[in-house]
DRENRO-419205 format. One line per 4 residues: for each residue x, z, y of C-alpha. Coordinates in Angstrom, 3 decimals. Layout:
X/Z/Y; ... $
END
This chain:
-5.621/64.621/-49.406; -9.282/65.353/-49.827; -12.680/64.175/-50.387; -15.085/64.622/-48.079 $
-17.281/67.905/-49.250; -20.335/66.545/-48.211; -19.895/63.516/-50.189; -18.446/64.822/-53.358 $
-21.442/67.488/-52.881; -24.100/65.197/-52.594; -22.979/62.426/-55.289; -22.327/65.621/-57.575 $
-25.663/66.503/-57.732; -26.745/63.404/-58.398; -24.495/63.124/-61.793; -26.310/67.291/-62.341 $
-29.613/65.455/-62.160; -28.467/61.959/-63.972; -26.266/63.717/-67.031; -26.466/67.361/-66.649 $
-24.266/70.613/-65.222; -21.417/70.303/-67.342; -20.768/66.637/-66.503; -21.262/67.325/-62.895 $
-18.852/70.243/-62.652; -16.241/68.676/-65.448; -16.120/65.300/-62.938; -16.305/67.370/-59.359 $
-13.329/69.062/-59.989; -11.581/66.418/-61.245; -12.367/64.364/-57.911; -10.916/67.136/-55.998 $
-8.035/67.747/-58.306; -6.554/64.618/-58.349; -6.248/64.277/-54.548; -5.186/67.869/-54.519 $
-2.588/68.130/-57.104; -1.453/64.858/-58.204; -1.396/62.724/-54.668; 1.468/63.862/-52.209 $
1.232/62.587/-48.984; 5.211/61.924/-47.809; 6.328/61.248/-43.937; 7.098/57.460/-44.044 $
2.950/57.190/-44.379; 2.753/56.622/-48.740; 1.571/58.905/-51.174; 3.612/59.505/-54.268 $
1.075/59.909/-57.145; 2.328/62.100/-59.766; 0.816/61.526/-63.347; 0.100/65.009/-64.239 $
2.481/67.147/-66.183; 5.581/64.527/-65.966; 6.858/64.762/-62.607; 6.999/61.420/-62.082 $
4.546/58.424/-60.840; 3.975/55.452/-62.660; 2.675/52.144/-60.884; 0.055/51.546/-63.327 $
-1.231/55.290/-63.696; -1.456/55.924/-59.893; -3.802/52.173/-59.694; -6.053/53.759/-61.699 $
-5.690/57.397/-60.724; -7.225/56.161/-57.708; -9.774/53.552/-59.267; -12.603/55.818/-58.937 $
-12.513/56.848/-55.056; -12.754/53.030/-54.890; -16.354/53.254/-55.733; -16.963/55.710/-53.044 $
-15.166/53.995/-49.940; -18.727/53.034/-48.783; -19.704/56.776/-48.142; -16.935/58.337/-47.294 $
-14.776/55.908/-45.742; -11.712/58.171/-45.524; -10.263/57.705/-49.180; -9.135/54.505/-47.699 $
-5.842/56.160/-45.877; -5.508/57.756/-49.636; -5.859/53.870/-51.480; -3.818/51.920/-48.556 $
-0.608/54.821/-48.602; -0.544/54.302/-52.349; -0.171/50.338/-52.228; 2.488/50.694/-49.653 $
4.523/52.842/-52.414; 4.103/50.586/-54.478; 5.227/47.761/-52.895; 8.654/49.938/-51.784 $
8.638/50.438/-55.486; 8.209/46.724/-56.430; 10.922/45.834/-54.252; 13.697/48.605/-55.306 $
13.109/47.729/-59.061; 10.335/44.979/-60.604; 11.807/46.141/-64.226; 10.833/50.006/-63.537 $
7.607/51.653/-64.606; 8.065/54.824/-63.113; 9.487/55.918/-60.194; 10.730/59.506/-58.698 $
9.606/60.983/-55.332; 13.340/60.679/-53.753; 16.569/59.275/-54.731; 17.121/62.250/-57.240 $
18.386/60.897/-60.655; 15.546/62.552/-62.487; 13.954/60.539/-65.435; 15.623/58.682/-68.493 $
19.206/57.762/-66.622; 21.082/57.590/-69.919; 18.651/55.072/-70.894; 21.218/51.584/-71.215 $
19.577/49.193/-68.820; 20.055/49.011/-64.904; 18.966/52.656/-64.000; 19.125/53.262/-60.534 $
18.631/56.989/-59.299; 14.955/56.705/-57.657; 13.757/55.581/-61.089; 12.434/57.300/-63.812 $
11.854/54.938/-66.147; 12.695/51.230/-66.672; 10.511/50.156/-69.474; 9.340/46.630/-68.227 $
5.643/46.127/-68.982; 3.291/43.008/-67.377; 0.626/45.568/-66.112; 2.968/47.223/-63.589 $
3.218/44.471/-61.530; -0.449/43.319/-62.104; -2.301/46.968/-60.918; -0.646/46.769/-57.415 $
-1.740/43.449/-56.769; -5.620/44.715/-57.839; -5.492/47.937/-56.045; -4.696/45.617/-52.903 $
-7.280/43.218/-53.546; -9.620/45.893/-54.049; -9.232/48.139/-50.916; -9.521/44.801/-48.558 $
-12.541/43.727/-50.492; -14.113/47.332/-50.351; -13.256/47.665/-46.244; -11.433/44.386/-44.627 $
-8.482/46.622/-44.010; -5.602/44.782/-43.684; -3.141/47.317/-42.823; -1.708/48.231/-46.420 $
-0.568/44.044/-46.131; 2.047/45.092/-44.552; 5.837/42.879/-44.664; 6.623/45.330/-48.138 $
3.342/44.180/-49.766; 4.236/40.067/-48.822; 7.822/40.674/-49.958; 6.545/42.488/-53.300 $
4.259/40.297/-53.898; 6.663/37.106/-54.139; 8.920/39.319/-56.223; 5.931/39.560/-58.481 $
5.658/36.099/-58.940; 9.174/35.187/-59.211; 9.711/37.845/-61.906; 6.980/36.909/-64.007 $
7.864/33.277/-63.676; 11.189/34.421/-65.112; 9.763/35.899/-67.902; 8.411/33.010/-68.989 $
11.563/32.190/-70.916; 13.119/35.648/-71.465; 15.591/34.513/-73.593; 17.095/32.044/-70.988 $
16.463/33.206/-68.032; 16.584/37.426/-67.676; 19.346/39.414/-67.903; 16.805/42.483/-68.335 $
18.218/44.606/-71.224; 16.909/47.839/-72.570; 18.200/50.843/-75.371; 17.331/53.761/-75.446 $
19.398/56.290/-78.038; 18.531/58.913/-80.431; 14.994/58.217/-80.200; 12.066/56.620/-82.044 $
12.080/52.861/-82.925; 9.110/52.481/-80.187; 11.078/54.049/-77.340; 13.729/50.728/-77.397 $
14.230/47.315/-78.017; 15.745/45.831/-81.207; 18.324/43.006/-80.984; 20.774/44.804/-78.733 $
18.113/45.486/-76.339; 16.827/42.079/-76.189; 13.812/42.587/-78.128; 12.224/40.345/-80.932 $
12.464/36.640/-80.951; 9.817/34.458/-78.972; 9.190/30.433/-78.440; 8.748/29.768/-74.276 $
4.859/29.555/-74.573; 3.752/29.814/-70.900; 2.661/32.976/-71.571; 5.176/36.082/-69.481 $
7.171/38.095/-71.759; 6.493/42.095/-71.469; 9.252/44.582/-72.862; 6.885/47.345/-73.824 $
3.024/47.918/-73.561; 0.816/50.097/-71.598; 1.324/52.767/-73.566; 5.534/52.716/-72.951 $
5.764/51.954/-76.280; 7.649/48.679/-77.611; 5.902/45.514/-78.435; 6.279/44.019/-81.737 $
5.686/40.878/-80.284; 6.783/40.230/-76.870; 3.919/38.268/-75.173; 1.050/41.271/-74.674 $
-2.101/39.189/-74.599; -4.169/41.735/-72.455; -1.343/41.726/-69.863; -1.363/38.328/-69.738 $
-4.773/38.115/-69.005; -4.588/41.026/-66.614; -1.559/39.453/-64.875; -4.041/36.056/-64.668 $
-6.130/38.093/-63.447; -4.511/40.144/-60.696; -2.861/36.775/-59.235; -6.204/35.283/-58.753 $
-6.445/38.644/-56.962; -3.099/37.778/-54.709; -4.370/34.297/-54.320; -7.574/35.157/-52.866 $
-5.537/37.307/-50.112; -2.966/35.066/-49.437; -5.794/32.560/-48.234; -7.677/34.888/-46.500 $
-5.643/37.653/-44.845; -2.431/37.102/-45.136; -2.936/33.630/-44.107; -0.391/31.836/-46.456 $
-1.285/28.535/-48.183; 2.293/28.459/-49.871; 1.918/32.234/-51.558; -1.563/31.289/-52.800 $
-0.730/27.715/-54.051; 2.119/29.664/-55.930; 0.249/32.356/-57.314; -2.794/30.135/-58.071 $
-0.856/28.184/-59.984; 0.796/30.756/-61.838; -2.037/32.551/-62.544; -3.493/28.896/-64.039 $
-0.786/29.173/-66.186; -0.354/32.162/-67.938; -4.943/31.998/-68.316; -3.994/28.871/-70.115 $
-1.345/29.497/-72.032; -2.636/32.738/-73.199; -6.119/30.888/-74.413; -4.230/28.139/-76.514 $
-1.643/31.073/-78.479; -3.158/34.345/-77.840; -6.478/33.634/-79.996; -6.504/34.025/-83.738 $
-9.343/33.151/-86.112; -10.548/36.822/-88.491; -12.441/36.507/-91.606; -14.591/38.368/-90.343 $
-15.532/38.426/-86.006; -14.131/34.514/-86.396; -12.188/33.726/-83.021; -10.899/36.458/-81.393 $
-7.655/37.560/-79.200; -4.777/38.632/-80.697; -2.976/42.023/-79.034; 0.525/40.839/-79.297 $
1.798/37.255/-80.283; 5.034/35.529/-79.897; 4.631/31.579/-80.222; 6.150/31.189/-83.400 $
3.431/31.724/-85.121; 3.098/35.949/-85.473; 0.493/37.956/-84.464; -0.542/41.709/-83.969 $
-4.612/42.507/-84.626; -4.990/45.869/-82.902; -6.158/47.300/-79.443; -4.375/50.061/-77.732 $
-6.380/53.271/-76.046; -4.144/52.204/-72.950; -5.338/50.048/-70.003; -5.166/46.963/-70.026 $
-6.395/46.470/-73.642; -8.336/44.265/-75.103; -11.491/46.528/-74.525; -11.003/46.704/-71.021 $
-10.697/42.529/-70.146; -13.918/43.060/-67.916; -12.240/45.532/-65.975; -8.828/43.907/-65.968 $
-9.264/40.428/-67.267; -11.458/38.420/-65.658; -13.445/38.052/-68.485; -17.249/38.201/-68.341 $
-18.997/41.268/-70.316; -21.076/37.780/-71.792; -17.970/35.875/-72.735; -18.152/34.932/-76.232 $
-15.014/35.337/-76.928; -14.745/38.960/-75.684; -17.763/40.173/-77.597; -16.580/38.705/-80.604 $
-13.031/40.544/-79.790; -14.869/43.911/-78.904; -16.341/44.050/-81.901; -13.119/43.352/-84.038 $
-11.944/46.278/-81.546; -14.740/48.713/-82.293; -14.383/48.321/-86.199; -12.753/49.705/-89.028 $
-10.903/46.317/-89.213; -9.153/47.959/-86.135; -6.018/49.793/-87.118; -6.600/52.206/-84.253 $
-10.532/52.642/-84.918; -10.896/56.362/-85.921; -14.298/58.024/-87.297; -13.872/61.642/-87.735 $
-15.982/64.870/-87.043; -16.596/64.500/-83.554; -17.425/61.043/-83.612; -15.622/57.327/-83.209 $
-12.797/56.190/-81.071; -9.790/54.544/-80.326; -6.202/55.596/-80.792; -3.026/54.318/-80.167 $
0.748/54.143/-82.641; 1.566/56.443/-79.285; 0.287/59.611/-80.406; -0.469/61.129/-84.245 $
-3.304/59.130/-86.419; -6.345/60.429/-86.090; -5.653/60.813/-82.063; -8.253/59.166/-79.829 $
-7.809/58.847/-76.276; -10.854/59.587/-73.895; -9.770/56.934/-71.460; -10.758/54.248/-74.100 $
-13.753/55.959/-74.684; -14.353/55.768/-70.760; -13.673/51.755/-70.731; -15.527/51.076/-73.837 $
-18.670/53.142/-71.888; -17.581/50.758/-68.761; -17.419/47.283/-71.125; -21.164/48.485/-72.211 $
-24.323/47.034/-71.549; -26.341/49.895/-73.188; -26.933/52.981/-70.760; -27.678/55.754/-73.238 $
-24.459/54.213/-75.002; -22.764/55.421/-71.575; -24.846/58.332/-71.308; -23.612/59.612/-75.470 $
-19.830/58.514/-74.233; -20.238/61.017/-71.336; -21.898/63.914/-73.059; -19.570/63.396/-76.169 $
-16.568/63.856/-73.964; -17.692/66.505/-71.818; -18.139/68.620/-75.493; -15.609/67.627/-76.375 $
-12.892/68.530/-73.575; -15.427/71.586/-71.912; -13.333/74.405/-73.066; -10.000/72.645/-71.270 $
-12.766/71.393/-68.169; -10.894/68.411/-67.967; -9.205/65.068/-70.070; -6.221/65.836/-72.393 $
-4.512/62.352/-73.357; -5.878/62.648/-76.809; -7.430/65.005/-79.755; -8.063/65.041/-82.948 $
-10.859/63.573/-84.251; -11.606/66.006/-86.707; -10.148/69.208/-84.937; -9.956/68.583/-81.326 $
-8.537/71.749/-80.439; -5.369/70.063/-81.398; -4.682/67.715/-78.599; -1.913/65.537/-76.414 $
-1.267/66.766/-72.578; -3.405/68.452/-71.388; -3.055/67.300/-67.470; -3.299/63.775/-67.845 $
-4.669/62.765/-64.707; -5.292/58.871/-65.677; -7.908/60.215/-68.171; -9.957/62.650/-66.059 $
-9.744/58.965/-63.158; -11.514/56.911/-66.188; -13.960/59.415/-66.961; -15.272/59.901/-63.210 $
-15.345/56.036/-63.081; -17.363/56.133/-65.922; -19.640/59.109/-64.652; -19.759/57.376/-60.811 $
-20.917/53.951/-62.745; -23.879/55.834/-64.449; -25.046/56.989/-61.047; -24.948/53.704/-59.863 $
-21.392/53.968/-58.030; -18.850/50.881/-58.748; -15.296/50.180/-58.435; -15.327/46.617/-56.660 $
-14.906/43.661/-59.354; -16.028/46.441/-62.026; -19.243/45.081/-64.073; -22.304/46.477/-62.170 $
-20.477/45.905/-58.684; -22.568/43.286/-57.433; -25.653/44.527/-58.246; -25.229/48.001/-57.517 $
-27.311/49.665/-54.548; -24.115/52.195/-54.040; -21.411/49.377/-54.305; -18.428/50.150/-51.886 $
END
């Protein structure tokens, strides 16, 4: 899997002339690296999409993996065969396991199979979390909207799609309704579920109930308001293709309605009122009356709800949230030597990631701000000439994975949306000369 030389050529000078040499060579061999080391093309017509240095592909990682060839489906019309063999993996995926996160290439019993839940041996990991099921139905939405293809909406996607829905209507009331169980042993309290695998109490809300978040790490509170949103979000997404081409009034009336739902419901508990930015969302609540003020560096976050969300860069509600988010009133704000960013309870304090410094250039209005997010990262990471997962703010020679292939996605999305290249239903999209 490639892209096109002439494109990536072309566009790549453009980012030389827009934000210099080292941002143009950091992001041109990270568009050809991806396709080159991470995406393997298999015979049945999918790509498996490794995440880097786990061999292993996760449904959410490979969505956004592939995020920023999105923006360039309009020139170089190719990356579409690339997009559309991805979402019929993941539909396969959907379909062998809705609980599982990651997934192995074959039927090999690689991954976390001592792991006490219902392991099967294509699956890597079974740590159920709201987004997985959510990016899919994006990615979808997102190559027909690009192109009209139709040919990734295929009987798989249909059948994964109603799974979708039926499993997040189930966990709606977890505690009645799932038999989904996780442990994991010998391991850190955020790699398994307390209560005998159940996780921590919740109160049926409306709102779906996610095991772990983004990050693979456990909620504290089960109902991840970002996912919820995203979830919304993405079945708006389903919605709009079961009306138009998968010609299905019943699958859009049902994941209209769902989607109606879970927006609601996550409005009327997922909102808090700080001292301080006054109403804002909550990361984690769980309808009896907790709540978890954070943001993770891991997409979707609350930072990101204009890329995954729905939400309007305007919305009052999100600007009052992002700047909660981008404060020291943030648990997983950071200020150090190199600058400001986010973190995450996933990797040591004083980590920050360089995807959320990618979304929170992407959730900007302010063009140099995008511009000092670009060259800050390209200093930072130039001696690597690519994304680790996260450094140290202070010495960022110390750093987490060094082939994370998510990060080096979100930083050419970032560097493609400052050259005037958007990911359709990205901010900018609509506007854009370049959009796809």
């Amino acid at each position: 899997m490639t892209v096109d030389d002439r494109v990536l050529a072309d566009v790549t000078v453009e980012v030389a002339d827009a934000l210099g040499e080292q941002a143009a060579e950091i992001f041109a061999e990270a568009m050809r690296r991806t396709l080159r080391d991470a995406v393997v093309p298999d015979d049945d017509g999918t790509v498996f999409v490794l995440t880097g240095d786990i061999p292993a592909m996760w449904l959410r990682d490979s969505a956004a993996q592939l995020r920023p060839y999105l923006a360039l489906l309009g020139r170089d019309p190719g990356l579409g065969d690339t997009v559309a063999a991805l979402v019929r993996r993941q539909s396969r995926q959907i379909l062998d396991d809705p609980y599982a996160n990651a997934f192995n290439r074959g039927p090999d019993g690689a991954g976390h199979q001592g792991d006490e839940t219902a392991m099967t041996p294509g699956v890597w990991e079974r740590k159920y979390e709201v987004d997985s099921l959510a990016f899919p139905l994006q990615l979808a939405h997102q190559l027909w909207r690009a192109t009209a293809r139709t040919d990734h909406l295929d009987d798989a996607f249909r059948a994964a799609a109603d799974l979708v829905i039926t499993t997040l209507r189930t966990e709606q009331d977890h505690d009645a309704r799932s038999t989904y169980r996780f442990r994991r042993s010998d391991c850190p309290p955020s790699d398994t579920l307390e209560n005998d695998g159940h996780g921590t109490p919740v109160a049926v809300t409306g709102m779906t109930w996610s095991a772990f978040r983004p990050s693979d790490d456990a909620c504290a509170y089960h109902y991840n308001v970002p996912g919820n949103l995203f979830a919304a979000a993405a079945l708006r997404d389903l919605a709009d293709l079961a009306r138009g081409p998968l010609g299905d009034e019943a699958l859009a009336a049902r994941a209209a309605e769902l989607a109606d739902e879970l927006d609601a419901a996550t409005r009327r508990h997922g909102v808090v009122e700080h001292p301080t930015h006054g109403r804002i969302y909550a990361y984690e609540v769980d309808g009896l009356g907790r709540h978890l003020l954070m943001d993770d560096s891991n997409m979707p976050s609350l930072l990101s709800l204009p890329l995954t969300g729905g939400t309007a860069l305007d919305d009052p509600l999100y600007a009052a949230t992002r700047a909660f988010v981008l404060s020291d009133d943030n648990p997983m704000y950071v200020r150090g030597a190199t600058g400001d960013g986010l973190g995450s309870p996933h990797t040591p304090p004083r980590y920050v990631w360089p995807i959320a410094a990618a979304v929170r250039g992407l959730t900007s209005t302010d063009a140099e701000e995008k511009r000092d997010i670009v060259a800050a990262l390209c200093s930072v990471n130039a001696t690597r000439g690519r994304m680790c997962e996260a450094y140290h703010v202070d010495h960022p020679d110390r750093f987490t994975r060094e082939w994370f292939s998510w990060a080096d996605s979100m930083f050419c999305e970032l560097v493609l949306d400052l050259v005037g290249y958007h990911v359709p239903g990205a901010p900018g999209a609509e506007v854009s000369g370049h959009a796809a």
